[in-house]
Structure formats: structure tokens, C-alpha cells
N, CA, C and O atoms as CSV, one atom per row, in Angstrom:
chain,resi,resn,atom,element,x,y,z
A,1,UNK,N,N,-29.956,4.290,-16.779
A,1,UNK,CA,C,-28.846,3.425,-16.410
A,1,UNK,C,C,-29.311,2.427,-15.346
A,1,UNK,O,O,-30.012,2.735,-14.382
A,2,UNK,N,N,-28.824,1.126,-15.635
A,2,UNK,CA,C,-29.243,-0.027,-14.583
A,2,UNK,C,C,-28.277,0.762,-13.353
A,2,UNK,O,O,-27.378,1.600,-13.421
A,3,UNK,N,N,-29.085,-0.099,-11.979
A,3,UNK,CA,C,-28.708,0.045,-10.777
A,3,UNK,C,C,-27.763,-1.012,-10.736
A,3,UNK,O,O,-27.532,-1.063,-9.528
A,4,UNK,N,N,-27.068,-1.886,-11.267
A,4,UNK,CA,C,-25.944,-2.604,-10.948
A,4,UNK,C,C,-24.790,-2.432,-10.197
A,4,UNK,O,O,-24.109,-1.448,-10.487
A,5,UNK,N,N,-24.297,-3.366,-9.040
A,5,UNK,CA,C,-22.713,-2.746,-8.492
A,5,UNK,C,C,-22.387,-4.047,-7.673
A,5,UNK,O,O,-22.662,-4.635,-6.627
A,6,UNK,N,N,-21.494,-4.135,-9.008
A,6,UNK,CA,C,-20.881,-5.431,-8.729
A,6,UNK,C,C,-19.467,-5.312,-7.863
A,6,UNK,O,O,-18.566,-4.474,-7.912
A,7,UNK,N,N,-19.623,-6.325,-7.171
A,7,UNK,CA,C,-18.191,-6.181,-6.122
A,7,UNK,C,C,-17.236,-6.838,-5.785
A,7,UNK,O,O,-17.530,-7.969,-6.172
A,8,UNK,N,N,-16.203,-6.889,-5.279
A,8,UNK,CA,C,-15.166,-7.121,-5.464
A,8,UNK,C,C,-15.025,-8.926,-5.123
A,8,UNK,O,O,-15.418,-9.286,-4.014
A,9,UNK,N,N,-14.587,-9.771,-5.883
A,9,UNK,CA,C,-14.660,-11.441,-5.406
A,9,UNK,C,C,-16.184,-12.183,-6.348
A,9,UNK,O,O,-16.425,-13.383,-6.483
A,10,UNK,N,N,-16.899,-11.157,-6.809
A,10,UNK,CA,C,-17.772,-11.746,-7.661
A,10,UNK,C,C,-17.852,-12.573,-8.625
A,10,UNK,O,O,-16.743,-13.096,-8.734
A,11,UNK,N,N,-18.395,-12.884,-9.209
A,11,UNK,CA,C,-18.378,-13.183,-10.648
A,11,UNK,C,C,-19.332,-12.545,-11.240
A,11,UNK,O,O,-19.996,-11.791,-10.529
A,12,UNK,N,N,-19.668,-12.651,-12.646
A,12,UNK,CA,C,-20.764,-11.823,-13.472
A,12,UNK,C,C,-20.545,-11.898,-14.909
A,12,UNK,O,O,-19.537,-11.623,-15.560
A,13,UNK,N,N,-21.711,-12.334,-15.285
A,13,UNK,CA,C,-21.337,-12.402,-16.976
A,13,UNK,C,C,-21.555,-10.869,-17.343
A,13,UNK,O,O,-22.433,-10.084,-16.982
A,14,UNK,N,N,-20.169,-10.666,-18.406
A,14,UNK,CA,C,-20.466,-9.391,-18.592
A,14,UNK,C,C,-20.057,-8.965,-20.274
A,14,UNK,O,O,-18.949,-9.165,-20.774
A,15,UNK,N,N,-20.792,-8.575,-20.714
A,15,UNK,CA,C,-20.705,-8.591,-22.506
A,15,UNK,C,C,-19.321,-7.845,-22.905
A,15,UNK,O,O,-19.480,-6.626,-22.972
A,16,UNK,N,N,-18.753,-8.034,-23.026
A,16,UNK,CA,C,-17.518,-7.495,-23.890
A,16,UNK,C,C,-17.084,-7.095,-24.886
A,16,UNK,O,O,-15.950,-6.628,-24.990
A,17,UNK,N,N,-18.187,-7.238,-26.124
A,17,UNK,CA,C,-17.937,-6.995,-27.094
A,17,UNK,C,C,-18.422,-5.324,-27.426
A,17,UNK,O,O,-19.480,-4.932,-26.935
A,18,UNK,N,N,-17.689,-4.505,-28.172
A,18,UNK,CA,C,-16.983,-5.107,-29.229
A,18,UNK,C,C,-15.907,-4.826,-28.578
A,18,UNK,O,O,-15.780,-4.001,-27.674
A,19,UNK,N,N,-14.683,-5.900,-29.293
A,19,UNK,CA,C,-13.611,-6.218,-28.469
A,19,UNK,C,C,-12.383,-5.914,-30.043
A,19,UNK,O,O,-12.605,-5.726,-31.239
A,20,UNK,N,N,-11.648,-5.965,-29.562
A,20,UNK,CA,C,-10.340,-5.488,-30.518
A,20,UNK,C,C,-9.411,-6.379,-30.783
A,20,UNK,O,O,-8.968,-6.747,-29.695
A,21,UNK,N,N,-8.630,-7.176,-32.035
A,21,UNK,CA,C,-7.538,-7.849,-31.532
A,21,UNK,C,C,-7.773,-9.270,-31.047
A,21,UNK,O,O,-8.660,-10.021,-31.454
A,22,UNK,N,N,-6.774,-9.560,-30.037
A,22,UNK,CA,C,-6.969,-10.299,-28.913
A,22,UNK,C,C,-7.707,-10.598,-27.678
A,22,UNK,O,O,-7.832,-11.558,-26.917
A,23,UNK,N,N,-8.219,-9.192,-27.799
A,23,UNK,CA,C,-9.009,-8.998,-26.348
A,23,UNK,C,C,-9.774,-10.340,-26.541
A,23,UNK,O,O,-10.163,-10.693,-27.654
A,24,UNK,N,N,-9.994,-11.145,-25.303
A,24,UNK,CA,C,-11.281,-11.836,-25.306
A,24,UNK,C,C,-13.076,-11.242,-25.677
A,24,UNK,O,O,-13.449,-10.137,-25.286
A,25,UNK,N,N,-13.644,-11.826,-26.163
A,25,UNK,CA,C,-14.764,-11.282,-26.616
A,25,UNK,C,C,-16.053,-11.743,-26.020
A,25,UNK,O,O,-16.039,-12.327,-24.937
A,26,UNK,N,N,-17.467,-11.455,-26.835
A,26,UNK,CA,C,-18.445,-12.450,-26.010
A,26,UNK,C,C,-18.965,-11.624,-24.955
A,26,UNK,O,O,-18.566,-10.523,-24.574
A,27,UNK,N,N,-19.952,-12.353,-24.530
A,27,UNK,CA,C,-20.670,-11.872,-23.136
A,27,UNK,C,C,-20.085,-13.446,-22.487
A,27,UNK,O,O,-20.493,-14.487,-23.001
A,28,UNK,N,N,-19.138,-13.471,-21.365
A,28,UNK,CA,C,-18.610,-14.340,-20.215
A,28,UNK,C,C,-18.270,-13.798,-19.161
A,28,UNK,O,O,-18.041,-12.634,-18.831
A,29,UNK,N,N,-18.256,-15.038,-18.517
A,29,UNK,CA,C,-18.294,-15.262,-16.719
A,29,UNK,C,C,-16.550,-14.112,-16.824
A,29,UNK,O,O,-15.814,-14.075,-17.810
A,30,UNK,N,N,-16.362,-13.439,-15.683
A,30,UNK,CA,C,-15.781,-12.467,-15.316
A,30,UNK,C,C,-15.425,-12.082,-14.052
A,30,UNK,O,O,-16.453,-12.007,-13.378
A,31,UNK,N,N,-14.405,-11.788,-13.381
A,31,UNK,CA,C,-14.121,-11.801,-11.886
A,31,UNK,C,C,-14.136,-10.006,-11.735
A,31,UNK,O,O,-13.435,-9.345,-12.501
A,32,UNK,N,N,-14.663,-9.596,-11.093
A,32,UNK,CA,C,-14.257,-8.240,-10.015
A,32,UNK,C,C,-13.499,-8.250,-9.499
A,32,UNK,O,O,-13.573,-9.068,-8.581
A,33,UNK,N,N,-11.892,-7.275,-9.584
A,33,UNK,CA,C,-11.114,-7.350,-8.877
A,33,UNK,C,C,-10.471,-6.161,-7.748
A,33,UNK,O,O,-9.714,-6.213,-6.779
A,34,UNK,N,N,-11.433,-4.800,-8.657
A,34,UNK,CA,C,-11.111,-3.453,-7.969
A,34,UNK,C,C,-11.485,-3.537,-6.468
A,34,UNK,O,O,-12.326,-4.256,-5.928
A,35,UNK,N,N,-10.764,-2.749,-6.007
A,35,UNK,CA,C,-10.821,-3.155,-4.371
A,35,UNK,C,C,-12.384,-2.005,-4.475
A,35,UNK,O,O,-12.811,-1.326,-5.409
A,36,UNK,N,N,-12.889,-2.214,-3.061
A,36,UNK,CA,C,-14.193,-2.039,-3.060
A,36,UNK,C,C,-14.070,-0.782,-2.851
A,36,UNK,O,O,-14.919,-0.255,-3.569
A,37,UNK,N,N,-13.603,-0.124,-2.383
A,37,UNK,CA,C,-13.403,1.873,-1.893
A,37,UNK,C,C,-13.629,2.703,-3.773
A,37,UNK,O,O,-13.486,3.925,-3.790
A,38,UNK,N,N,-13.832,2.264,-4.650
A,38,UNK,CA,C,-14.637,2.244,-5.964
A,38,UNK,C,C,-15.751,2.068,-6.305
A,38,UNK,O,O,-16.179,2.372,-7.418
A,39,UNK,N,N,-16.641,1.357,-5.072
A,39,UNK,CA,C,-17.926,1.111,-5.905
A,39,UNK,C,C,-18.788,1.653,-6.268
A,39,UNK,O,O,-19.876,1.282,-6.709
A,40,UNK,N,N,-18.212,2.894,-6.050
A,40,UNK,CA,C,-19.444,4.251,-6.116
A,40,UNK,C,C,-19.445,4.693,-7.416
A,40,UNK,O,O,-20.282,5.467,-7.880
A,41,UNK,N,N,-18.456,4.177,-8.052
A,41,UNK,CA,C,-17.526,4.606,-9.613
A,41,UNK,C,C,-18.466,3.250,-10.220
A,41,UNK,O,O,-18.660,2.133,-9.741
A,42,UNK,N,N,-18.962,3.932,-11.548
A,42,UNK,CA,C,-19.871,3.027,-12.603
A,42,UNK,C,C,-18.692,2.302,-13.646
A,42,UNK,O,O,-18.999,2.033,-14.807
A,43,UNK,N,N,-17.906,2.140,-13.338
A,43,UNK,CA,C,-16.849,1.395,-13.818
A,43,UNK,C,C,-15.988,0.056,-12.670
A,43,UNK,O,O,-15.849,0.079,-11.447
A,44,UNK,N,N,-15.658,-0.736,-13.436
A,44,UNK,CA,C,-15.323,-2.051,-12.640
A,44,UNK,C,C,-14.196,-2.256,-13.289
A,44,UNK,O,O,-14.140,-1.796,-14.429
A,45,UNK,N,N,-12.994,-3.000,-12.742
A,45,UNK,CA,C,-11.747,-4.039,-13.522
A,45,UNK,C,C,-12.247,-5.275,-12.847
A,45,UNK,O,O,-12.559,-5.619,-11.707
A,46,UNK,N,N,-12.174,-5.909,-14.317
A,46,UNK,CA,C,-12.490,-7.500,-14.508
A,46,UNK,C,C,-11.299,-8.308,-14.794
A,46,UNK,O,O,-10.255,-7.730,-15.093
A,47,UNK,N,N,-11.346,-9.450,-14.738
A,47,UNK,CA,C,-10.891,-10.585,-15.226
A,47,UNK,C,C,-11.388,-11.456,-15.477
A,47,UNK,O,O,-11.837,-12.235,-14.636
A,48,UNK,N,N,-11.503,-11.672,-17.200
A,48,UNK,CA,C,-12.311,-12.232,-18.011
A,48,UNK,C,C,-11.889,-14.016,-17.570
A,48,UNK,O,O,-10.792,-14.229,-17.056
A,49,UNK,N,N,-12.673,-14.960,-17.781
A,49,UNK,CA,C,-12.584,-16.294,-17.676
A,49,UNK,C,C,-13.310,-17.103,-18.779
A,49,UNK,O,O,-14.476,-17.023,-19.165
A,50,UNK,N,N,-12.315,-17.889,-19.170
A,50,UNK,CA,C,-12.495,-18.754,-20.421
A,50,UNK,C,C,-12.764,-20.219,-19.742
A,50,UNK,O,O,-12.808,-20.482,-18.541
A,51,UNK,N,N,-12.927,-21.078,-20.838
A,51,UNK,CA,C,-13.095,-22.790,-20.245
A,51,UNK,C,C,-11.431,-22.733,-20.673
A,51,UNK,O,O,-10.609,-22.276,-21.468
A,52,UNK,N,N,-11.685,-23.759,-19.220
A,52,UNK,CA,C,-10.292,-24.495,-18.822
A,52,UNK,C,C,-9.497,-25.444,-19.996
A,52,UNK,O,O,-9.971,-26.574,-20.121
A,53,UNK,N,N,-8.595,-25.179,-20.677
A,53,UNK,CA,C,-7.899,-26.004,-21.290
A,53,UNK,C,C,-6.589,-27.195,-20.957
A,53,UNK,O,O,-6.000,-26.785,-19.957
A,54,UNK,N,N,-6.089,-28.229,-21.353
A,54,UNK,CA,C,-4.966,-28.717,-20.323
A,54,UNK,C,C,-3.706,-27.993,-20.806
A,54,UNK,O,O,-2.813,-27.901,-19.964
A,55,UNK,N,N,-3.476,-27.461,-22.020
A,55,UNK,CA,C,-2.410,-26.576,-22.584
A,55,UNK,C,C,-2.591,-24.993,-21.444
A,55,UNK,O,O,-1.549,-24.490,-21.023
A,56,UNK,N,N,-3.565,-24.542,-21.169
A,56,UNK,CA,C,-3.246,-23.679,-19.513
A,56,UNK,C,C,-2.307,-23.568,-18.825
A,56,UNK,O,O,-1.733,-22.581,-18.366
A,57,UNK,N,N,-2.023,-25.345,-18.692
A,57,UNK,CA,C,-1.417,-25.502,-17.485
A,57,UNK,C,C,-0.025,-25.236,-17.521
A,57,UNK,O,O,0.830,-25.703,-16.769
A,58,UNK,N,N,0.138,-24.382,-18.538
A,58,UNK,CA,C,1.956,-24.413,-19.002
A,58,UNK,C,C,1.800,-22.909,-18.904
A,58,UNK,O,O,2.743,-22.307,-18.390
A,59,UNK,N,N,0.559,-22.081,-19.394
A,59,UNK,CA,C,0.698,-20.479,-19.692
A,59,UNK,C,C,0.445,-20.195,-18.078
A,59,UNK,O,O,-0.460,-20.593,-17.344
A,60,UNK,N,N,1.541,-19.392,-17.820
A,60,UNK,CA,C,1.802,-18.510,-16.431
A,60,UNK,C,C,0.534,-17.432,-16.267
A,60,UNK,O,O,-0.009,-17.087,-15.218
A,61,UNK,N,N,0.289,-17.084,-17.387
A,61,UNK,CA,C,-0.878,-15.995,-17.248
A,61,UNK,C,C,-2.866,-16.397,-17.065
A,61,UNK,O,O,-3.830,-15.677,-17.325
A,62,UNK,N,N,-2.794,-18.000,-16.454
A,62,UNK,CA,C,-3.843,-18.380,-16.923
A,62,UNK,C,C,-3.686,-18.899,-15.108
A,62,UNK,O,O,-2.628,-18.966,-14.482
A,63,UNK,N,N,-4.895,-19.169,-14.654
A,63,UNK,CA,C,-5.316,-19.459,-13.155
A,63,UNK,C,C,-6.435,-19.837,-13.220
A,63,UNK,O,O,-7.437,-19.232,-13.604
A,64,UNK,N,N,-6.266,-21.293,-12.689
A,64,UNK,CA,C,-7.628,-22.413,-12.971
A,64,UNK,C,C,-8.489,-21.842,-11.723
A,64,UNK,O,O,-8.208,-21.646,-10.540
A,65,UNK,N,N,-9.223,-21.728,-12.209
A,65,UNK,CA,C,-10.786,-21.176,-11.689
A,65,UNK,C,C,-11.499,-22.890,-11.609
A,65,UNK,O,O,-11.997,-23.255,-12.674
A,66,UNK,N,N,-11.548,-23.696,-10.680
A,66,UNK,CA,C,-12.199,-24.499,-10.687
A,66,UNK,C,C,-14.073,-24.636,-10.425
A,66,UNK,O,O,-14.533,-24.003,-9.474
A,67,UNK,N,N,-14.845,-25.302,-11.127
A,67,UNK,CA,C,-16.222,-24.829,-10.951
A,67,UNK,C,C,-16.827,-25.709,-9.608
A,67,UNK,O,O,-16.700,-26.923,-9.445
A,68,UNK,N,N,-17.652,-24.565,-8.522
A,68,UNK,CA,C,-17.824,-24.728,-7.352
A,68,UNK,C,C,-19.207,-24.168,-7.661
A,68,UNK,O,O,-19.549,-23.233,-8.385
A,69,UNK,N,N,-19.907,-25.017,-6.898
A,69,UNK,CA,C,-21.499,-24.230,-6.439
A,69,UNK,C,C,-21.595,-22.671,-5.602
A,69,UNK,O,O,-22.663,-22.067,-5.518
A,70,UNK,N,N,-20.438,-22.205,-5.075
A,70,UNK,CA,C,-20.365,-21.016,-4.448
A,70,UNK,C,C,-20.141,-20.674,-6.067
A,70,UNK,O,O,-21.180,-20.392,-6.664
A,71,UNK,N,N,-18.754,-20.664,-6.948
A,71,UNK,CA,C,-18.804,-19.311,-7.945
A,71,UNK,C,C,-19.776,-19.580,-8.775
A,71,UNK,O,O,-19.872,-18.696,-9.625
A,72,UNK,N,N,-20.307,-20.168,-8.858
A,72,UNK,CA,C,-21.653,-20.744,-9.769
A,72,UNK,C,C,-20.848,-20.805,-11.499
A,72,UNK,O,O,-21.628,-20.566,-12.421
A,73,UNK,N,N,-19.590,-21.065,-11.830
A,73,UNK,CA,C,-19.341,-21.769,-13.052
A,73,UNK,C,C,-19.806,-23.066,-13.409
A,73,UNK,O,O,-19.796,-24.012,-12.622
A,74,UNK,N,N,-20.337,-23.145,-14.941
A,74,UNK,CA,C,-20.799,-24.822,-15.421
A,74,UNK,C,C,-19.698,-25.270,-15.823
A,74,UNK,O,O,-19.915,-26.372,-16.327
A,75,UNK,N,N,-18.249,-24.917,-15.891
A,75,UNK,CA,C,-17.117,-25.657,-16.145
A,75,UNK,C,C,-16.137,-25.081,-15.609
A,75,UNK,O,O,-16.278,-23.992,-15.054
A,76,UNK,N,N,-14.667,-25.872,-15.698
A,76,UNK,CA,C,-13.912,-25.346,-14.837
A,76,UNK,C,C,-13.271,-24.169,-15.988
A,76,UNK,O,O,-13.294,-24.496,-17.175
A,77,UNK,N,N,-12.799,-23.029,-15.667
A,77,UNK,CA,C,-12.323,-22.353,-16.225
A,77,UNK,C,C,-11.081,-21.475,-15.678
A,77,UNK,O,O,-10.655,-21.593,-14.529
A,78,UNK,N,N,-10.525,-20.537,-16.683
A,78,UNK,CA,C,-9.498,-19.801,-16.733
A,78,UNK,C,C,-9.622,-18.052,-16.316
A,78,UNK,O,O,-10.310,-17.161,-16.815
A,79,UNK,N,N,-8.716,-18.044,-15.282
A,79,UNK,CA,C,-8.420,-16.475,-15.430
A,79,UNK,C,C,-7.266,-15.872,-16.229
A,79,UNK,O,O,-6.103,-16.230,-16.044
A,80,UNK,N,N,-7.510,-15.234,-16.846
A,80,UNK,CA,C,-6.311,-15.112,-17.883
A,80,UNK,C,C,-6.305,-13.343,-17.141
A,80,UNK,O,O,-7.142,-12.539,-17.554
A,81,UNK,N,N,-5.291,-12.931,-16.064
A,81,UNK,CA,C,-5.099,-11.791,-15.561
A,81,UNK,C,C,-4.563,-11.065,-16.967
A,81,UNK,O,O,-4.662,-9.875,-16.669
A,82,UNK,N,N,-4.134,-11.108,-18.109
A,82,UNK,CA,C,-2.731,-10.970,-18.759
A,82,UNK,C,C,-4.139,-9.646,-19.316
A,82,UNK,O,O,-3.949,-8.439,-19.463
A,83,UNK,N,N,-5.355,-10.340,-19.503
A,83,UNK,CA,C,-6.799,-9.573,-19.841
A,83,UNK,C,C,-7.780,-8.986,-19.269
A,83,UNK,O,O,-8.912,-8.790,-19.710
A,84,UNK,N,N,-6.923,-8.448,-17.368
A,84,UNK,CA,C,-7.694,-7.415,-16.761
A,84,UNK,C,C,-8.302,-6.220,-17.886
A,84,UNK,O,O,-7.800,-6.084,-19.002
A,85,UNK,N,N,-9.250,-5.544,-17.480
A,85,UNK,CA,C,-9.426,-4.371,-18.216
A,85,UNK,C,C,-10.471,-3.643,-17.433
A,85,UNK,O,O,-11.033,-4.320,-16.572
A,86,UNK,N,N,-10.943,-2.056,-17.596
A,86,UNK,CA,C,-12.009,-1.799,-17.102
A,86,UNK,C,C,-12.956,-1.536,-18.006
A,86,UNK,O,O,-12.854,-1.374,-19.222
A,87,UNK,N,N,-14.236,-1.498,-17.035
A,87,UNK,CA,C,-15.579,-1.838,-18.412
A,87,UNK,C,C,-16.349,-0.699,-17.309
A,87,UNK,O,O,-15.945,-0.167,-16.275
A,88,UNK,N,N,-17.642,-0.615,-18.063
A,88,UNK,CA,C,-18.725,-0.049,-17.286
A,88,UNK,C,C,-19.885,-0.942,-16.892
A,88,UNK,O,O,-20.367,-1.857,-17.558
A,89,UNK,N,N,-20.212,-0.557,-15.808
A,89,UNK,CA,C,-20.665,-1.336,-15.141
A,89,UNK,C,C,-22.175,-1.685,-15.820
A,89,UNK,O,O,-23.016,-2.393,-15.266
A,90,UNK,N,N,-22.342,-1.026,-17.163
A,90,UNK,CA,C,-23.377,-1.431,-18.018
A,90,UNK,C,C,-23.307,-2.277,-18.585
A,90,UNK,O,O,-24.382,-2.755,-18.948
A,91,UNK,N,N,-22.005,-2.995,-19.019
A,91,UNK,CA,C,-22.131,-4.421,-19.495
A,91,UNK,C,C,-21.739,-5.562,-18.191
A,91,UNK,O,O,-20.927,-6.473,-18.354
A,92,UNK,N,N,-22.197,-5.410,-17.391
A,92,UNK,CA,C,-22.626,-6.511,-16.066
A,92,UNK,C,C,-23.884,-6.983,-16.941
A,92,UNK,O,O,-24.588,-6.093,-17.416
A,93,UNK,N,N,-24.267,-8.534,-17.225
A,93,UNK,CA,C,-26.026,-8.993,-17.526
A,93,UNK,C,C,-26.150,-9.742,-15.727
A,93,UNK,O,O,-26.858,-9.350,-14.799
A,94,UNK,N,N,-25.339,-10.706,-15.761
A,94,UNK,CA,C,-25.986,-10.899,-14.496
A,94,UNK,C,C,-25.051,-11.486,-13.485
A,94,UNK,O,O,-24.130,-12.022,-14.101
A,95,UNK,N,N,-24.892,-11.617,-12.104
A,95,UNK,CA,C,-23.936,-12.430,-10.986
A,95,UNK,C,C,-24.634,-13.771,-11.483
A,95,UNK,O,O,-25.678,-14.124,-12.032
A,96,UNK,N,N,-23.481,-14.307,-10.986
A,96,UNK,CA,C,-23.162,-15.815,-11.041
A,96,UNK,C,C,-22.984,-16.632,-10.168
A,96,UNK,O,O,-23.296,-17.814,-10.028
A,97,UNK,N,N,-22.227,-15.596,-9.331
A,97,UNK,CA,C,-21.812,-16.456,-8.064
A,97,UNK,C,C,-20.282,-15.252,-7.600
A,97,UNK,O,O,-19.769,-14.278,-8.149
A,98,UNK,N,N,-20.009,-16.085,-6.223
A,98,UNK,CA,C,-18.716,-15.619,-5.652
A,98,UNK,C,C,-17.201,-16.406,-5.673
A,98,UNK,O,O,-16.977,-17.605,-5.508
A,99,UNK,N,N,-16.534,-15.631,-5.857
A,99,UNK,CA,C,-15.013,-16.781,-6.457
A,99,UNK,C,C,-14.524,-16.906,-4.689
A,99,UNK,O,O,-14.953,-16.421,-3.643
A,100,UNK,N,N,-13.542,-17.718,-5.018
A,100,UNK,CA,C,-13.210,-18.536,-3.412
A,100,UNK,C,C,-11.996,-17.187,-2.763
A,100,UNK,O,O,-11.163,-16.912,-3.627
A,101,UNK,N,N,-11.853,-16.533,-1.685
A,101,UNK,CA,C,-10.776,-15.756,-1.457
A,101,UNK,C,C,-9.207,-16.427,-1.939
A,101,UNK,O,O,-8.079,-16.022,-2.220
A,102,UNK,N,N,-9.509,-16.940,-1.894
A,102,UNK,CA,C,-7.746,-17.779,-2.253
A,102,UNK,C,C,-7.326,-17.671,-3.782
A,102,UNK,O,O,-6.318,-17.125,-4.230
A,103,UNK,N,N,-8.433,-18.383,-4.540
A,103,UNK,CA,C,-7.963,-17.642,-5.803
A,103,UNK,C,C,-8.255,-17.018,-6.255
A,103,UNK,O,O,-8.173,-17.139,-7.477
A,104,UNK,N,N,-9.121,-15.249,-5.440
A,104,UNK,CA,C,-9.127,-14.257,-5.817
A,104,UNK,C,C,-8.022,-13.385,-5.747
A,104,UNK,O,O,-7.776,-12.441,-6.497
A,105,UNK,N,N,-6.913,-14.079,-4.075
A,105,UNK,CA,C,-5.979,-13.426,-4.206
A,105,UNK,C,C,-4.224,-13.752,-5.435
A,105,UNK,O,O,-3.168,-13.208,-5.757
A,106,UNK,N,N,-5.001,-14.954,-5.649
A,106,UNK,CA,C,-4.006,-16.005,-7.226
A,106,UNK,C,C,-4.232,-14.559,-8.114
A,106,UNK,O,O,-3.294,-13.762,-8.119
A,107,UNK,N,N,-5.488,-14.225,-8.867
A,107,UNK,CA,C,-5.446,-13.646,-9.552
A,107,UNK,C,C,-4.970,-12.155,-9.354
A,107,UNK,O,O,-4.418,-11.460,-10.207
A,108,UNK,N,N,-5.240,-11.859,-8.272
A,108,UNK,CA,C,-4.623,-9.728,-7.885
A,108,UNK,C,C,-3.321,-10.420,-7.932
A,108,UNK,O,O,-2.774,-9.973,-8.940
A,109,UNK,N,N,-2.653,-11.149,-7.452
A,109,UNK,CA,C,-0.711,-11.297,-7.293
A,109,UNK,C,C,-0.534,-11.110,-8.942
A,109,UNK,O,O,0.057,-10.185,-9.500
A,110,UNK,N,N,-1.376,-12.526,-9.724
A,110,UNK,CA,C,-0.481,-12.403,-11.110
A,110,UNK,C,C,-0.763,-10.651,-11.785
A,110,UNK,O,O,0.178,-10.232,-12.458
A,111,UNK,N,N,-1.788,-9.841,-11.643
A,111,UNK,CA,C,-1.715,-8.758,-12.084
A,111,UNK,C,C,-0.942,-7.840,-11.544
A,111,UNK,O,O,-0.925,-6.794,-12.193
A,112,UNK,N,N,-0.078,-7.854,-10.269
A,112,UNK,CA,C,0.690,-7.268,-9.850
A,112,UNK,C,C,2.189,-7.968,-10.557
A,112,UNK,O,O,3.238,-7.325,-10.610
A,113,UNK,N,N,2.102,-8.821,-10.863
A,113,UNK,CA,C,3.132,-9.805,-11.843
A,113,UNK,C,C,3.173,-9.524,-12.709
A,113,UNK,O,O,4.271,-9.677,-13.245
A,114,UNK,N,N,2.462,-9.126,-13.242
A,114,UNK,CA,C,2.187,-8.502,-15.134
A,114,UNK,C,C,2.520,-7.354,-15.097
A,114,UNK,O,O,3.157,-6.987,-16.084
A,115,UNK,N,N,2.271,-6.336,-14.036
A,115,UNK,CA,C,2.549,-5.170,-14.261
A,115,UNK,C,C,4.065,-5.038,-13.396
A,115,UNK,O,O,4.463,-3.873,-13.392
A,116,UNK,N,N,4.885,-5.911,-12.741
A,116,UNK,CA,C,6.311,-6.196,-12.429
A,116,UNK,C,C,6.126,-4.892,-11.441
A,116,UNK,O,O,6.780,-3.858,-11.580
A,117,UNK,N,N,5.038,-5.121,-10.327
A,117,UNK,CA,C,4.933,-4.171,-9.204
A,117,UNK,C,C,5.893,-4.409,-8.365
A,117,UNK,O,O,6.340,-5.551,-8.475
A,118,UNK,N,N,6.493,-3.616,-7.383
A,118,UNK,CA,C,7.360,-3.659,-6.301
A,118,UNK,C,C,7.342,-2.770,-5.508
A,118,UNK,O,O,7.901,-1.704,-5.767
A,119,UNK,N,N,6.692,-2.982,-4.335
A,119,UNK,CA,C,6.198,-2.372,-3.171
A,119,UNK,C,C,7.543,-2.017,-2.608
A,119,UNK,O,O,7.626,-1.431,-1.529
């Protein structure tokens, strides 16, 4: 087993397939969102990221990931929270870069939105 441990605010392309359905598929760029008191656990929750479309800008479940030399994206792209999931930390291929705190915390709210949490 690779030594990989990816952490929380990252990015990382991470293979996904085989995928089911809808699931997004592919090996793509991907956010870490599990809080870090996990990293000892060979499993991660992601949030997969697609290229940015302008029809996005209407779906509630999509959060423009704009491309920055810190997250190291070649385009601007999408978090689609609606497609958290957990994976093992064997399909990590490689970091990319780090996402900005601000819209790392865009994306944990809408998954607390999806799942209609109430503290």
C-alpha cells in the first residue's frame, strides 16, 4: 500500500472509476474535506470537481472553484458537494495544490445543506 495522506483543504487527482450511474467518473482534481482527526484512517471524503460551466451558475449544488496557482487547477472548475463520497486513499495519483479556506468552507456548508443538518 502507497504511503499517501492526503489532508484536509487539498486537492488531488484521484481515480474514481469504476463509478455507477451518475457518480462522476475518471481520474479528477478532487477536494479533501474530512476534518483532519481521520488521517490515520486510509480512507478520505472528497469532493469531486468538474470544469466550470456557465449553466453552474443556476445549480445550487455546484461551487466555482476558481483556478489559482495556490490550488494548482488548469481551469476554473466545479465543486459539485451533491457528489461528496468516501474513497480509499489508494486512488489519490497525485496533489495538485491547496484550495483557498473560504471556499473550502463554501463547500463543508453546502454538504451540511444537502444533508439539511441542524445543529
Amino acid at each position: 500500500m502507497q504511503n499517501v495522506r492526503p489532508r484536509r483543504g487539498e486537492i488531488w487527482l484521484v481515480s474514481l472509476d469504476p463509478t455507477i450511474g451518475s457518480e462522476l467518473q475518471k481520474t479528477r482534481p478532487a477536494v479533501v474535506v474530512n476534518a483532519t482527526i481521520f488521517d490515520l484512517i486510509d480512507v478520505r471524503i472528497i469532493v469531486p470537481l468538474t470544469t466550470w460551466q456557465d449553466r453552474f451558475a443556476k445549480q445550487i449544488n455546484k461551487i466555482l472553484v476558481s483556478r489559482t496557482t495556490q490550488n494548482g487547477l488548469t481551469t476554473d472548475s466545479a465543486a459539485d458537494f451533491l457528489q461528496a463520497r468516501c474513497v480509499s486513499v489508494q486512488r489519490f495519483v497525485n496533489k495538485i495544490g491547496t484550495i483557498e479556506a473560504a471556499v473550502l468552507e463554501e463547500i463543508i456548508a453546502g454538504i451540511a445543506i444537502a444533508i439539511d443538518y441542524q445543529p
